[in-house]
DRENMARMI-745723 format. One record per residue (C-alpha): residue number from 1; residue in three letters; y, x, z. Coordinates in nm, 3 decimals, always signed. Example, Ala and Ser with C-alpha at 12.3 -4.5 7.8 and 13.67 -1.06 7.14 Angstrom:
<rs>
<r 1, 'ALA', <-0.450, +1.230, +0.780>>
<r 2, 'SER', <-0.106, +1.367, +0.714>>
</rs>
This chain:
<rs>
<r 1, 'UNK', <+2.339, +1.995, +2.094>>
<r 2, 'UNK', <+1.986, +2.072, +2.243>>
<r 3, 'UNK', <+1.834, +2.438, +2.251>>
<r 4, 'UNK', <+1.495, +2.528, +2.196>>
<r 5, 'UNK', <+1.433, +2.861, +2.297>>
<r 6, 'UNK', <+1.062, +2.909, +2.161>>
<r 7, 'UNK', <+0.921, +3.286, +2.265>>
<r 8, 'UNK', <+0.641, +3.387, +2.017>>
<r 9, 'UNK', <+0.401, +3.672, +2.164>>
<r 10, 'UNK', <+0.324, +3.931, +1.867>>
<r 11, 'UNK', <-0.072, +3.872, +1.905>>
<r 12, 'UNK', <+0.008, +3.502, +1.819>>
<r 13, 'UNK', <+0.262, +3.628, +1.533>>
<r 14, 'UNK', <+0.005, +3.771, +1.299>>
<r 15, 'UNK', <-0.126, +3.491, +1.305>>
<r 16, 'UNK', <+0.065, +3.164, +1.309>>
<r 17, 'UNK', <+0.042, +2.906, +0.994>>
<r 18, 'UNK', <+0.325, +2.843, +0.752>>
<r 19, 'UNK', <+0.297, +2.456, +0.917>>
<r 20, 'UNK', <+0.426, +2.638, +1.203>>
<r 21, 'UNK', <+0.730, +2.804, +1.057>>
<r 22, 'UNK', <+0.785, +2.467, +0.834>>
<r 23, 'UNK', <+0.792, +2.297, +1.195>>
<r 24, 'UNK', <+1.082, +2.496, +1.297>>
<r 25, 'UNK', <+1.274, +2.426, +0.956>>
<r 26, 'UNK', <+1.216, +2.079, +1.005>>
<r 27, 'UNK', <+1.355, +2.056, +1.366>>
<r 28, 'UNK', <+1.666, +2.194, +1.293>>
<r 29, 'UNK', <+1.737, +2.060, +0.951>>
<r 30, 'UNK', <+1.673, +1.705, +1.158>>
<r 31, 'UNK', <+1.916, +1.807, +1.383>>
<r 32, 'UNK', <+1.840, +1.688, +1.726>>
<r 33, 'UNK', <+1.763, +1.983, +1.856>>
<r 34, 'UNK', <+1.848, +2.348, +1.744>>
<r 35, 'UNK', <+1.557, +2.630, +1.768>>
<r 36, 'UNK', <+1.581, +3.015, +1.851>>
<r 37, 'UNK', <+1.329, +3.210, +1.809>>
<r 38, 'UNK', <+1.237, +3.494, +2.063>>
<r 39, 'UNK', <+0.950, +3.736, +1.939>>
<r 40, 'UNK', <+0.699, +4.054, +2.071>>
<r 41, 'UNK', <+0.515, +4.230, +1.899>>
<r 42, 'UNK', <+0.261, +4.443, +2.128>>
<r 43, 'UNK', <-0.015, +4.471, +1.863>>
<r 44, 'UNK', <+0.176, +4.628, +1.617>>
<r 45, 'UNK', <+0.324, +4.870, +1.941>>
<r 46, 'UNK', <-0.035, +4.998, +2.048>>
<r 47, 'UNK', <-0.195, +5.070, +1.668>>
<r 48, 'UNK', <+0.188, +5.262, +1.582>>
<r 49, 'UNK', <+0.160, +5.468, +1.940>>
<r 50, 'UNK', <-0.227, +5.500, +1.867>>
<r 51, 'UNK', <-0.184, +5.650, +1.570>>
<r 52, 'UNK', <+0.118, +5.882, +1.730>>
<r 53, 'UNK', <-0.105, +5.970, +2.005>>
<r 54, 'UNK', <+0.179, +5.853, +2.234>>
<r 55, 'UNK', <-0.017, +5.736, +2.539>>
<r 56, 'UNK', <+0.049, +5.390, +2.678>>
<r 57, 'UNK', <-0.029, +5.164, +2.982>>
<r 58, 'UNK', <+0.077, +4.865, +3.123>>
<r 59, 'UNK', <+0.165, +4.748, +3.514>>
<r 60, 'UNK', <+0.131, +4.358, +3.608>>
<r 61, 'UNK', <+0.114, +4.261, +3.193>>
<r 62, 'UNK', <+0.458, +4.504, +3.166>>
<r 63, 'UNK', <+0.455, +4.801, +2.911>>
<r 64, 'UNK', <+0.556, +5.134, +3.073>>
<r 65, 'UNK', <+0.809, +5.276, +2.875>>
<r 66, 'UNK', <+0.953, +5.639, +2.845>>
<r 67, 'UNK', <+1.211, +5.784, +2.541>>
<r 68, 'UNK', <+0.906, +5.798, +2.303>>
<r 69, 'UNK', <+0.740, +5.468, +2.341>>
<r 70, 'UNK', <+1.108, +5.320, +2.327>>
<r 71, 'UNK', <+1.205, +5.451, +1.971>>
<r 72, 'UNK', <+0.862, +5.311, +1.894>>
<r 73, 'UNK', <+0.939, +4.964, +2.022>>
<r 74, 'UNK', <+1.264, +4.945, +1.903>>
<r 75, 'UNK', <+1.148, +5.031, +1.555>>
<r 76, 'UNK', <+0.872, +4.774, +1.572>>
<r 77, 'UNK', <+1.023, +4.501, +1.735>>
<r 78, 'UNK', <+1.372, +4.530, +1.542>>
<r 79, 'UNK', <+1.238, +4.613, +1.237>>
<r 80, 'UNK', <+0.928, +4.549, +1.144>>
<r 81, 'UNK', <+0.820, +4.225, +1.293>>
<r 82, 'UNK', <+1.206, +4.050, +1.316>>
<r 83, 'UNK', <+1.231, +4.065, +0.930>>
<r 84, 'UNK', <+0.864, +3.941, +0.909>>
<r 85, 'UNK', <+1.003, +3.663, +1.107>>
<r 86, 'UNK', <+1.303, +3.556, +0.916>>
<r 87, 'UNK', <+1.095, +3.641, +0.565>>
<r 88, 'UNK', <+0.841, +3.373, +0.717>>
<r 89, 'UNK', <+1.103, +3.094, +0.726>>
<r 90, 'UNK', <+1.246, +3.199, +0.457>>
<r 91, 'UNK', <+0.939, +3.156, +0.279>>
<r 92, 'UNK', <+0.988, +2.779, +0.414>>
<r 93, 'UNK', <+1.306, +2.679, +0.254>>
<r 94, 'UNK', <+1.467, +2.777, +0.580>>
<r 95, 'UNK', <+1.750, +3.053, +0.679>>
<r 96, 'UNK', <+1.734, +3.284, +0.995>>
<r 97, 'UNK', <+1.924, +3.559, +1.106>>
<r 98, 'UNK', <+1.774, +3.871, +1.275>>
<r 99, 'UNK', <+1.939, +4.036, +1.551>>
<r 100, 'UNK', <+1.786, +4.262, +1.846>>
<r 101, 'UNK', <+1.942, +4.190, +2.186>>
<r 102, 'UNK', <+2.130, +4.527, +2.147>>
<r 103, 'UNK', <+2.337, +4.374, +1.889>>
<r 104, 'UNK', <+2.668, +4.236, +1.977>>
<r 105, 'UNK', <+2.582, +4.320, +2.362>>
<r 106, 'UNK', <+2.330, +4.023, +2.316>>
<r 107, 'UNK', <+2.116, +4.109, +2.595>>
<r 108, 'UNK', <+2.288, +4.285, +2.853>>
<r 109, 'UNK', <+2.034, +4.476, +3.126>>
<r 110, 'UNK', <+1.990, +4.708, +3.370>>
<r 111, 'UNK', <+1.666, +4.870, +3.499>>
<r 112, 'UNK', <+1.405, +4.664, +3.682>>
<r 113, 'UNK', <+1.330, +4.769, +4.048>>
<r 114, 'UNK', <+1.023, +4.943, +3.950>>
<r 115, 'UNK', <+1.192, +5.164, +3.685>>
<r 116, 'UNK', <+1.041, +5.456, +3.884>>
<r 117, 'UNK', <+0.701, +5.315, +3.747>>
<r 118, 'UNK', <+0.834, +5.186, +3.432>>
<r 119, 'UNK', <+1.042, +5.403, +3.325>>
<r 120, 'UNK', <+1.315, +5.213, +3.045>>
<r 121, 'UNK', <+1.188, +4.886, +3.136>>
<r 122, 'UNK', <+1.500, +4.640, +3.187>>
<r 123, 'UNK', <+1.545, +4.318, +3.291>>
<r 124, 'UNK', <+1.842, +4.076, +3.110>>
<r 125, 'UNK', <+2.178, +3.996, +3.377>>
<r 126, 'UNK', <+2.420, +3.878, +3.138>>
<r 127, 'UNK', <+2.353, +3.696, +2.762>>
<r 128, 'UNK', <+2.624, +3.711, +2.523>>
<r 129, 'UNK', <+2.596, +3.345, +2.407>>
<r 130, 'UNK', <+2.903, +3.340, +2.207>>
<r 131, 'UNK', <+2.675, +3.596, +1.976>>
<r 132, 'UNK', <+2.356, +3.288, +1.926>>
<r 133, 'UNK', <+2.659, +2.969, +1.865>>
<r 134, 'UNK', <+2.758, +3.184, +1.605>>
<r 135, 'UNK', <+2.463, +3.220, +1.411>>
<r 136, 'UNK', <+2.404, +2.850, +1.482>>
<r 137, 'UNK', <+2.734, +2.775, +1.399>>
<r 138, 'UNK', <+2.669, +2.932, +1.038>>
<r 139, 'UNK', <+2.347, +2.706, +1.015>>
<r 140, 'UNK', <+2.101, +3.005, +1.049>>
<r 141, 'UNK', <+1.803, +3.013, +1.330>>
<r 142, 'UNK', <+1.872, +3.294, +1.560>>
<r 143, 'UNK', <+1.533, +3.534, +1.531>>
<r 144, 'UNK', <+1.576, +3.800, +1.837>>
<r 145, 'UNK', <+1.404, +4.070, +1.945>>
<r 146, 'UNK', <+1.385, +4.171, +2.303>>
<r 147, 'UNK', <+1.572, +4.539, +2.338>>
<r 148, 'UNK', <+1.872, +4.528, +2.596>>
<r 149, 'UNK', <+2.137, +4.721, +2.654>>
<r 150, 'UNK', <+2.328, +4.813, +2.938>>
<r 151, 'UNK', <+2.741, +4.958, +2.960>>
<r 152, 'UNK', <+2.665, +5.296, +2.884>>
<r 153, 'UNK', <+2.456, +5.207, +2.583>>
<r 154, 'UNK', <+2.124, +5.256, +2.696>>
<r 155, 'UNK', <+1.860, +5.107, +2.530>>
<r 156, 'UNK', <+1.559, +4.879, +2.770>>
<r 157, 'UNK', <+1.245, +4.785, +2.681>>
<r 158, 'UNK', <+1.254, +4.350, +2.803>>
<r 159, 'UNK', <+0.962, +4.213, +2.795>>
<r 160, 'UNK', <+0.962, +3.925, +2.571>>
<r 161, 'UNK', <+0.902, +3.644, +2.808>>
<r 162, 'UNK', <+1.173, +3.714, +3.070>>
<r 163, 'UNK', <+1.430, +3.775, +2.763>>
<r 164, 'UNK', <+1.348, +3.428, +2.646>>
<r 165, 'UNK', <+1.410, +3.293, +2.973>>
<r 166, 'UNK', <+1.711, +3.453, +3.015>>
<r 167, 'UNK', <+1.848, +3.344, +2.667>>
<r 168, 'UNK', <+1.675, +2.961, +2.771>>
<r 169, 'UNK', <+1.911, +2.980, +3.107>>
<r 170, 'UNK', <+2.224, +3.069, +2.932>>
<r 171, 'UNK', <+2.230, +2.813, +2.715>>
<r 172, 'UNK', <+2.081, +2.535, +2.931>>
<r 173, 'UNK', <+1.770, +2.483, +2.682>>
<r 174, 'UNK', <+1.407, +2.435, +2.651>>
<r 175, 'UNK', <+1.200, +2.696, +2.717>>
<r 176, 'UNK', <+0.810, +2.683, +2.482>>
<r 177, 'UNK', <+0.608, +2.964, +2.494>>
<r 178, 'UNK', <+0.411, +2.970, +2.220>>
<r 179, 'UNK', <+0.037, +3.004, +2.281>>
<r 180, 'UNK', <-0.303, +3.031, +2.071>>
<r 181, 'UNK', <-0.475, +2.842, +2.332>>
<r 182, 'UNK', <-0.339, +2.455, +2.463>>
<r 183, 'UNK', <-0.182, +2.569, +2.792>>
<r 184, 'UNK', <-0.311, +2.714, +3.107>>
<r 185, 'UNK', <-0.616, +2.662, +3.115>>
<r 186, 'UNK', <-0.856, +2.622, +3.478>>
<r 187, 'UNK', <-1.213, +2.649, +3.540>>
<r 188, 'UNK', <-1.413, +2.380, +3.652>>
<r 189, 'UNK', <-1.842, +2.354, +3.684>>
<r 190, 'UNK', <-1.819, +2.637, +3.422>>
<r 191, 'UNK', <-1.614, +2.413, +3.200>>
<r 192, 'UNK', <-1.231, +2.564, +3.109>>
<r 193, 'UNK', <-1.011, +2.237, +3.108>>
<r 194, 'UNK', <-0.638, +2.267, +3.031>>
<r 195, 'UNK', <-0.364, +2.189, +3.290>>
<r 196, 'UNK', <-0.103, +1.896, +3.188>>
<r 197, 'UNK', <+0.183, +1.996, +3.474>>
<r 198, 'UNK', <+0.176, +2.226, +3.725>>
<r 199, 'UNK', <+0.389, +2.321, +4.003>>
<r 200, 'UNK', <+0.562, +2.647, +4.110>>
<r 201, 'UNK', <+0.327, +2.678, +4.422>>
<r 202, 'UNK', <+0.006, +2.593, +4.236>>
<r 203, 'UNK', <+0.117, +2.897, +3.972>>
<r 204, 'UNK', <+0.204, +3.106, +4.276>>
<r 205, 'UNK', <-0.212, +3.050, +4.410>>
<r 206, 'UNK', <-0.380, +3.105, +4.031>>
<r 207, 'UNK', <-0.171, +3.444, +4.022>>
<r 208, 'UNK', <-0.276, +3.514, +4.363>>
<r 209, 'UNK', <-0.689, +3.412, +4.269>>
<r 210, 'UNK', <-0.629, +3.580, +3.954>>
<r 211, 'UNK', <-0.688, +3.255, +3.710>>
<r 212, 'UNK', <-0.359, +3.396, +3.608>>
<r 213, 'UNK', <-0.343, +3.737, +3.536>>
<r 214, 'UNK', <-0.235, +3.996, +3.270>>
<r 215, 'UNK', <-0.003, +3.885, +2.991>>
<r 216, 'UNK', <+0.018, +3.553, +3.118>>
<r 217, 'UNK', <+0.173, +3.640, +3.491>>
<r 218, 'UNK', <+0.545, +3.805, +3.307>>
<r 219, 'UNK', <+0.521, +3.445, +3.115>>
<r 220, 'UNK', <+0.483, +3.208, +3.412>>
<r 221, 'UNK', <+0.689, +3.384, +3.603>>
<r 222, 'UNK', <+0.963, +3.393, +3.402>>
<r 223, 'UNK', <+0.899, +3.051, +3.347>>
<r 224, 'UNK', <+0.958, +2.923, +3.713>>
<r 225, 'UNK', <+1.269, +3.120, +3.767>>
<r 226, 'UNK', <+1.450, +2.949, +3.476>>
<r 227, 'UNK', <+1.344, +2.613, +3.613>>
<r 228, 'UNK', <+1.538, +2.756, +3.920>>
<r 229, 'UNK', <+1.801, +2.835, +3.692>>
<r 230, 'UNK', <+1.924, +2.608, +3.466>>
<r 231, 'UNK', <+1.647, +2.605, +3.218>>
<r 232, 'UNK', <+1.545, +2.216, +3.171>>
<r 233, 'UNK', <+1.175, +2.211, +3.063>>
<r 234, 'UNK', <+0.911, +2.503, +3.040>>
<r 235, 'UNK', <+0.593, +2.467, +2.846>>
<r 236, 'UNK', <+0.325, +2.631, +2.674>>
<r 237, 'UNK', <+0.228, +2.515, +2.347>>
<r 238, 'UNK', <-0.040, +2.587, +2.089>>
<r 239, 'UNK', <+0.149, +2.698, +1.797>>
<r 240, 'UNK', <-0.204, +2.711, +1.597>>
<r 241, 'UNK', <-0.239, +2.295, +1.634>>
<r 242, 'UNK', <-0.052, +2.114, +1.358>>
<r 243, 'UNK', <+0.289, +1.974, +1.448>>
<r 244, 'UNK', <+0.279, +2.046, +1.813>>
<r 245, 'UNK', <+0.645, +2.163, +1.832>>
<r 246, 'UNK', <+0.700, +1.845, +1.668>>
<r 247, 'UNK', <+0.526, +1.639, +1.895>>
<r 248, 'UNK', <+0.636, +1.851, +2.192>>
<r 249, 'UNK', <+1.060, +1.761, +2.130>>
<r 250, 'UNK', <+0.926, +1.408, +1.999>>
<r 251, 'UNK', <+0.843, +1.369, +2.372>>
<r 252, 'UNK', <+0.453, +1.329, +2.351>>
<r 253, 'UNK', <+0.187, +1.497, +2.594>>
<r 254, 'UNK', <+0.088, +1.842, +2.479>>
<r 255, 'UNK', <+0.038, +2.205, +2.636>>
<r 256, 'UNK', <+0.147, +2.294, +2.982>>
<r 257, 'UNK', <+0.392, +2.156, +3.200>>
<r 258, 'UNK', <+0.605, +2.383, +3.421>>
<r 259, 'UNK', <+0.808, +2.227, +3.711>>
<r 260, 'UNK', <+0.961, +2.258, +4.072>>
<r 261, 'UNK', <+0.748, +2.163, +4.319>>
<r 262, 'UNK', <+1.008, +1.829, +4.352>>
<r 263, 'UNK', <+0.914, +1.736, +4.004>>
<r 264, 'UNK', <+0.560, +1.693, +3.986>>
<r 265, 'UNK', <+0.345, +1.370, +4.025>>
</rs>
């Protein structure tokens, strides 16, 4: 059995076509490989603390997260937009099953070295996998969202990227990141041209020029440590262009490539 991990950022969720959702359906009723679904939901976040008047900021494309912006998250990202997830493929003849990463000790964290500046921001050391082959098992697509826990039952606020690489490394799978643009893109004479592979040192020198910055550094970082860890194959897609999961596990050139400096050509 192949994993798919496919992390879907929650600006590119409000948005994404049924053909997207019918995409997933497809690859696992095929067979081949199996798909779970890892989601954010920062939009919805900001407009629910805005209208709190619970103050927000981010550090390095990470949300800084006290008690009161993590009951917020929590509520939005396990509620709100993981049912709007498995509703969508429902919708598509298909059947998910929602979980947060507190669930079953799914996601197991601890704070992140800048929890000083962070506050209840975690990052994932242990994934329950036995919890995801269950689900699978029962011939539903895991849908998770990305709250951790740690031993004494505190709740962390992962940031949806790293969780999906963690979840990618456990289980030796894929790792997509689902994009609305066709990869990473570089400019050139004033003309933005997408990337087809790129290497660990490359990403290293567009994070330090700033070609990479914001959102996008959490993602490509995450992405090069689970190449160093297990994770086969890390790409971004564009989840807004017809069939390109499809054509991305059929094997064709699309998005992003990821790799170790030892892979690339």
């Amino acid at each position: 059995m192949k994993y798919l991990v496919i992390k879907c950022g929650g600006s590119v969720l409000e948005n994404l076509p049924r053909s997207f959702y019918e995409d997933i359906v497809q690859m696992q009723q095929a067979g081949e490989w199996t798909p779970v679904l890892v989601h954010g939901g920062g939009p919805l976040i900001n407009q629910l603390l805005k209208s709190l008047n619970i103050e927000t900021k981010f550090i390095n494309g990470l949300r800084v997260t006290n008690h009161d912006v993590l009951d917020i998250v929590e509520m939005v990202l396990s509620g709100m937009v993981n049912k709007q997830v498995v509703r969508n493929i429902a919708e598509v003849q298909g059947s998910a099953f929602g979980i947060s990463g507190v669930d079953g000790n799914l996601l197991k964290a601890v704070p992140t070295s800048d929890a000083q500046t962070l506050g209840f921001v975690g990052e994932v050391v242990e994934v329950n996998q036995t919890v995801i082959e269950g689900i699978v098992k029962q011939g539903y697509i895991p849908v998770i969202s990305p709250i951790g826990i740690d031993s004494t039952g505190q709740r962390y606020n992962i940031n949806g990227d790293i969780a999906a690489s963690a979840i990618a490394k456990s289980l030796g799978a894929n790792l997509c990141f689902i994009s609305d643009i066709p990869g990473i893109l570089v400019e050139k004479n004033g003309v933005k041209t997408k990337v087809d592979k790129v290497s660990k040192a490359i990403i290293e020198e567009m994070i330090e020029n700033q070609t990479i910055y914001g959102g996008m550094i959490p993602k490509v970082k995450a992405a090069i440590d689970g190449l160093v860890h297990n994770i086969r194959e890390v790409a971004i897609i564009n989840g807004f262009e017809k069939s390109s999961l499809l054509d991305y596990v059929n094997g064709k050139q699309i998005g992003t490539k990821i790799v170790l400096e030892e892979e690339i050509a």
